[in-house]
Backbone as JSON Lines, residues from 0, in Angstrom:
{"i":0,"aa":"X","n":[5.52,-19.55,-10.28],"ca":[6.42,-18.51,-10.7],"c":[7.39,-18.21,-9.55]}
{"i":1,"aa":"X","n":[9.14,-18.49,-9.41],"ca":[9.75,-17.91,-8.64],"c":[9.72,-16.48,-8.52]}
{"i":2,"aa":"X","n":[10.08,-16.49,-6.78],"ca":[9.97,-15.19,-6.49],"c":[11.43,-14.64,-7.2]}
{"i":3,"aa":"X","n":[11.35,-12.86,-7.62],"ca":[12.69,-12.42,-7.57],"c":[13.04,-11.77,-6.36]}
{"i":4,"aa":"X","n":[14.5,-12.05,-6.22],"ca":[15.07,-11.09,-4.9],"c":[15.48,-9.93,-5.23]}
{"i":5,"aa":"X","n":[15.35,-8.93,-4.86],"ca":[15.99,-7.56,-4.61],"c":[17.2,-7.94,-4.37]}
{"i":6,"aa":"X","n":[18.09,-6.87,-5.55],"ca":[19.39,-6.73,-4.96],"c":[19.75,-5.85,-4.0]}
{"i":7,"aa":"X","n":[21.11,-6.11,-3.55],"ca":[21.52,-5.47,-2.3],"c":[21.74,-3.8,-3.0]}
{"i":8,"aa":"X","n":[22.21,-3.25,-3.66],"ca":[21.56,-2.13,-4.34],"c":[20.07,-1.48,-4.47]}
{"i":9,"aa":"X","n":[20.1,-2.23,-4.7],"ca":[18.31,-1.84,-4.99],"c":[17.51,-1.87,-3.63]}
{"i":10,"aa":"X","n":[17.87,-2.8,-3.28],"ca":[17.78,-2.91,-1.02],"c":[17.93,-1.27,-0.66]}
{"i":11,"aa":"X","n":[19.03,-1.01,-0.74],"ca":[19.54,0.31,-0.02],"c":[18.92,1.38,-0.76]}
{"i":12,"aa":"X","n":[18.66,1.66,-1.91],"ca":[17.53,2.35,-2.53],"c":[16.49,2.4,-1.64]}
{"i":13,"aa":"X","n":[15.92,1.91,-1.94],"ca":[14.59,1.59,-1.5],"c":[14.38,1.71,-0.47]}
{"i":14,"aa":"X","n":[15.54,1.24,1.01],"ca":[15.59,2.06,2.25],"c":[15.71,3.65,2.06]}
{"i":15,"aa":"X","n":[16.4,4.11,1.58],"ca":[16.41,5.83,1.35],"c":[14.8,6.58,1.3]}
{"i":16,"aa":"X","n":[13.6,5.68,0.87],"ca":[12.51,6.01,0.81],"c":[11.88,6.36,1.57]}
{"i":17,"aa":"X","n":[11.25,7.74,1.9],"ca":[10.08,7.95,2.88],"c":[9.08,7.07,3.0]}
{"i":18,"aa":"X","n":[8.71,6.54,1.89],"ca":[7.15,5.84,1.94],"c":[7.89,4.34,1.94]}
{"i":19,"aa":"X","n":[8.85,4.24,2.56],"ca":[9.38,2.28,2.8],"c":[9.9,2.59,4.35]}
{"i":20,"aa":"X","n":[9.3,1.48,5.13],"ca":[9.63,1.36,6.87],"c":[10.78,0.49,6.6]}
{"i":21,"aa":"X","n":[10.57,-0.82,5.88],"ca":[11.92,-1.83,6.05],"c":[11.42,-2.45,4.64]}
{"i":22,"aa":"X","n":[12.91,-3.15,4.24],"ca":[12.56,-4.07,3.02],"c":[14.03,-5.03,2.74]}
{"i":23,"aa":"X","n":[13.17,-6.31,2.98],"ca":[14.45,-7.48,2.8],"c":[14.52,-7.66,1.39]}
{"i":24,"aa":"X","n":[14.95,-8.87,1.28],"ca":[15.39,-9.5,0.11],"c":[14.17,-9.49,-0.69]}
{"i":25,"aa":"X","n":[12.98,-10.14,0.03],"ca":[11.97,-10.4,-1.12],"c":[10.44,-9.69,-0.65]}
{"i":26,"aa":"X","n":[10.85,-8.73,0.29],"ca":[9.49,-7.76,1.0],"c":[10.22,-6.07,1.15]}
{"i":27,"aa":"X","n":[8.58,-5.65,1.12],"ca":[8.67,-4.06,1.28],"c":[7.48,-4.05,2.25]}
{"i":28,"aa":"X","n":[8.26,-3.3,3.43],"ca":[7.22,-2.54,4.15],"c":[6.96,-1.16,3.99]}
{"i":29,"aa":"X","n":[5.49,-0.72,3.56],"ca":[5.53,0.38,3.59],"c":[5.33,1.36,4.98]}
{"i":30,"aa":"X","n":[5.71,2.86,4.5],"ca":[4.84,3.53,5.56],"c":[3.48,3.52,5.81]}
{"i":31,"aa":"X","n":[3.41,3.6,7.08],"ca":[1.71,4.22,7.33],"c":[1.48,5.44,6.82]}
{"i":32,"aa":"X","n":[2.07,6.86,6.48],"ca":[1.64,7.81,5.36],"c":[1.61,7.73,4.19]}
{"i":33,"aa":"X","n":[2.77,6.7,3.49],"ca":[2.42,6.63,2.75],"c":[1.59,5.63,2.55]}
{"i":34,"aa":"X","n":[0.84,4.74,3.04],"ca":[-0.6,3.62,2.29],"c":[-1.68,4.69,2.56]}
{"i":35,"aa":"X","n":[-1.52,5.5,3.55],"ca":[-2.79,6.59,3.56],"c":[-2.8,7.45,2.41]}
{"i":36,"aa":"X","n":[-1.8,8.09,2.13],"ca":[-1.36,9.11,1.03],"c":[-1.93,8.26,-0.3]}
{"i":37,"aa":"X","n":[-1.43,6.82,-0.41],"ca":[-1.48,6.31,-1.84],"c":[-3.09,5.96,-1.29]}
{"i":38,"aa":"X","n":[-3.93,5.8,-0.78],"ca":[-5.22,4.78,-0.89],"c":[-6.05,6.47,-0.88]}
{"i":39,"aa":"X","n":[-5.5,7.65,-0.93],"ca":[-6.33,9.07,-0.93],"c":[-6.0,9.3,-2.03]}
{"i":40,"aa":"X","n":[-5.35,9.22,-2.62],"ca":[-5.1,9.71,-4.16],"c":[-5.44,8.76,-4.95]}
{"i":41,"aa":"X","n":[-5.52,7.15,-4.36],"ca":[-5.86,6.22,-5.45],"c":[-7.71,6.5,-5.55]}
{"i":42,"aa":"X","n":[-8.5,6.6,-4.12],"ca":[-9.72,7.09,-4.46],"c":[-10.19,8.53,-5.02]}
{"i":43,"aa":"X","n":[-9.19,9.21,-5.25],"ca":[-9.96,10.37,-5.96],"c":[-9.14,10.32,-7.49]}
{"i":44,"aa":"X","n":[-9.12,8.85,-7.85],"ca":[-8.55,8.72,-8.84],"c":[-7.71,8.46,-9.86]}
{"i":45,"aa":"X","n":[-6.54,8.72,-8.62],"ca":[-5.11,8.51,-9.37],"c":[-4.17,6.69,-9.45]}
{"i":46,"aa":"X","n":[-3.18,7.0,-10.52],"ca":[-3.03,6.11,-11.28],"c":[-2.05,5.44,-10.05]}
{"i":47,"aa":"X","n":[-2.36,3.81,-9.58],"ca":[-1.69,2.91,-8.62],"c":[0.12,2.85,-8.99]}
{"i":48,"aa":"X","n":[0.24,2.55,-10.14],"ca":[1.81,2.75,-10.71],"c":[2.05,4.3,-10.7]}
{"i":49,"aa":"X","n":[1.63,5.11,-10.86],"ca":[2.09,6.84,-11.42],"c":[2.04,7.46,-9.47]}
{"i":50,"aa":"X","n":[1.18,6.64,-8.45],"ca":[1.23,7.01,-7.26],"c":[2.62,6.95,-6.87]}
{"i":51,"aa":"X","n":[2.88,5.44,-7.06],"ca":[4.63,4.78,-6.65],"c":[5.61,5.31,-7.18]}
{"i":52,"aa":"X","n":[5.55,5.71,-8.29],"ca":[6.49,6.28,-9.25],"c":[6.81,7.15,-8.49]}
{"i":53,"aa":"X","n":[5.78,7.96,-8.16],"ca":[6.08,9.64,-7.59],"c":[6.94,9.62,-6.1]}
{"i":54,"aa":"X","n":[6.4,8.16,-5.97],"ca":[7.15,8.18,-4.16],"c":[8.55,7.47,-4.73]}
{"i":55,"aa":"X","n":[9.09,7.29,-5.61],"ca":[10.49,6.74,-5.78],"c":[10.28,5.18,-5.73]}
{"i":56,"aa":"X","n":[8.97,4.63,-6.46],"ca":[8.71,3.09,-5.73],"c":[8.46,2.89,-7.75]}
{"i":57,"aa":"X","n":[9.27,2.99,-8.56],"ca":[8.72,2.4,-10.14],"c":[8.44,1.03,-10.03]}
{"i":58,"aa":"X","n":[7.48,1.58,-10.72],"ca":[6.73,-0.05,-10.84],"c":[8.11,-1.38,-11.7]}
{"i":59,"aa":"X","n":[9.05,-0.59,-12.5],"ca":[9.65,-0.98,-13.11],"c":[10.83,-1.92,-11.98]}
{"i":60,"aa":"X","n":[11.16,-1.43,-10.66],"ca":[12.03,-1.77,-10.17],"c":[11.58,-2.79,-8.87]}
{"i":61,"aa":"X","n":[9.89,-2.18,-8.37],"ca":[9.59,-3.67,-7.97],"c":[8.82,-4.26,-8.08]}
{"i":62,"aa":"X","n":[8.12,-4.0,-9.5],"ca":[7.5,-4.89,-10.42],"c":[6.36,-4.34,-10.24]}
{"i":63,"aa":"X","n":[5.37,-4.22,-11.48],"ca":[3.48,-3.74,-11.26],"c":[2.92,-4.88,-10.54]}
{"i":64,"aa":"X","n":[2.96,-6.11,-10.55],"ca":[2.32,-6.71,-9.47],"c":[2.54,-6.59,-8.0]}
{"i":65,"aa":"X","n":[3.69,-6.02,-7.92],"ca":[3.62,-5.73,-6.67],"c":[2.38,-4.12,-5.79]}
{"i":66,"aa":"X","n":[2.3,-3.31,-7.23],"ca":[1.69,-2.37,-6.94],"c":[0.74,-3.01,-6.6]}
{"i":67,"aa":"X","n":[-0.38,-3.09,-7.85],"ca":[-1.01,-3.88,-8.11],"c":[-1.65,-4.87,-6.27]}
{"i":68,"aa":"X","n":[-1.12,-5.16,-6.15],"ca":[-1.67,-6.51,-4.86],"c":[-1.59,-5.24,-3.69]}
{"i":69,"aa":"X","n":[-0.56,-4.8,-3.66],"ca":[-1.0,-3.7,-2.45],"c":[-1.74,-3.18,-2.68]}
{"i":70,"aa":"X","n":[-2.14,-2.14,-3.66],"ca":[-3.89,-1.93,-3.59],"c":[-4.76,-2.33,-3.42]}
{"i":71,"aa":"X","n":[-4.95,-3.75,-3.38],"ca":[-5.77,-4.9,-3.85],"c":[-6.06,-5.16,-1.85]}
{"i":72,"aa":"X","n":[-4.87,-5.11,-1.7],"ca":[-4.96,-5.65,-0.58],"c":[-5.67,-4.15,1.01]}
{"i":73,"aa":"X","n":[-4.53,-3.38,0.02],"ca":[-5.3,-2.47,1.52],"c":[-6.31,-1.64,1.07]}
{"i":74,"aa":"X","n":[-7.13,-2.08,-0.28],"ca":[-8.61,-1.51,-0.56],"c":[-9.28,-2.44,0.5]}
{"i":75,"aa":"X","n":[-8.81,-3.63,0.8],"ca":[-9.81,-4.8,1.69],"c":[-10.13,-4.82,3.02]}
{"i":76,"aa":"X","n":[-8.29,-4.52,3.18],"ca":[-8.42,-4.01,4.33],"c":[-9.06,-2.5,5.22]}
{"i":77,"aa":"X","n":[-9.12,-1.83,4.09],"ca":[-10.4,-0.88,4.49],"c":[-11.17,-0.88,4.25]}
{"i":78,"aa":"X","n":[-12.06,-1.92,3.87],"ca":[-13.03,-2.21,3.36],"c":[-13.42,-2.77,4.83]}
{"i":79,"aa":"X","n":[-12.77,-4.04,4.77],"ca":[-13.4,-4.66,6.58],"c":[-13.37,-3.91,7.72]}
{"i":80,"aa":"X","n":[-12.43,-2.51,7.78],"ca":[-12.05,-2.03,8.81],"c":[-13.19,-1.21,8.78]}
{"i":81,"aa":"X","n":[-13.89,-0.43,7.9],"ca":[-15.5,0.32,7.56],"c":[-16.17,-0.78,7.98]}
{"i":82,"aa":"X","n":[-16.24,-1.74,7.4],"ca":[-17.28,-3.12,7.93],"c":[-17.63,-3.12,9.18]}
{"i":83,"aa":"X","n":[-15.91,-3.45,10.42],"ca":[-15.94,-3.24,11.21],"c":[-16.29,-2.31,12.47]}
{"i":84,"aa":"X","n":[-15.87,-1.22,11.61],"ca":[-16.8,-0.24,12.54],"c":[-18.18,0.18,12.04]}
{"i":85,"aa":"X","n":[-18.54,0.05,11.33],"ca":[-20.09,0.24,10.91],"c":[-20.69,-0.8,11.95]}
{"i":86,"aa":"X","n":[-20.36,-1.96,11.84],"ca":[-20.76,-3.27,13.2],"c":[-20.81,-3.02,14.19]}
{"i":87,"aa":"X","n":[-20.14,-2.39,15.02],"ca":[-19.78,-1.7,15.94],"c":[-20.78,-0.57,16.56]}
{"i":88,"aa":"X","n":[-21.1,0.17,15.53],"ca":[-21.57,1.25,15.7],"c":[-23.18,0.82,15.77]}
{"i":89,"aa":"X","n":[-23.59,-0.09,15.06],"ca":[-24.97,-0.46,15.13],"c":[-25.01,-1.2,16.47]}
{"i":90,"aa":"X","n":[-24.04,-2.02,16.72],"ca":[-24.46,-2.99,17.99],"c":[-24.72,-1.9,19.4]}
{"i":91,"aa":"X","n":[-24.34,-0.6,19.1],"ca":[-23.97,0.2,20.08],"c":[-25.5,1.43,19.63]}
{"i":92,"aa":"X","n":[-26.0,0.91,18.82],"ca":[-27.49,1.85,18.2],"c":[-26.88,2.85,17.78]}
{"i":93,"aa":"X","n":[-25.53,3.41,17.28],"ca":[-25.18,4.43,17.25],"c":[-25.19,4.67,15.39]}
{"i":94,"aa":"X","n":[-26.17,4.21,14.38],"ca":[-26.03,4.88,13.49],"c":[-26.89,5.57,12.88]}
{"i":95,"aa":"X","n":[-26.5,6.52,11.65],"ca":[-26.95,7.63,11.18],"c":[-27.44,7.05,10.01]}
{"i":96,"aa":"X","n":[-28.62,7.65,10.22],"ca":[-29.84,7.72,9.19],"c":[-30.12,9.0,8.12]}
């Protein structure tokens, strides 16, 4: 499946965003408040597209798979990063019972 590019419109949008650091042609970086903000509201529940929406990110404009995989992705990445320090914390005898 080709990738689509962001237009240069839709570019400058999308810079205007609090919860976007940078975004080229065919990437979005988000903020660090906002992946914290969206991965706290996505665990107590709330909807991965209706999160983005609210931050000016419609799923419509850069697609639900894009939501979609960023959740996917930084559920994992906090997933290993708990991993990681749980590891940590045992090698060091330091956990709670």
């Amino acid at each position: 499946m080709p990738r689509v590019a962001f237009t240069a419109k839709t570019r400058k949008y999308l810079g205007t965003l609090d919860a976007v650091e940078s975004v080229t042609q065919y990437r979005i970086c988000y903020s660090k408040e906002f992946r914290d903000d969206c991965m706290r509201r996505y665990a107590e529940g709330g909807s991965p597209a209706a999160i983005f929406r609210e931050a000016g990110l419609d799923p419509k404009i850069i697609g639900y798979k894009r939501v979609e995989r960023c959740i996917a992705r930084w559920k994992a990445e906090d997933a290993a990063k708990a991993e990681q320090e749980q590891g940590g914390a045992e090698e060091n005898g330091d956990t709670e019972e």
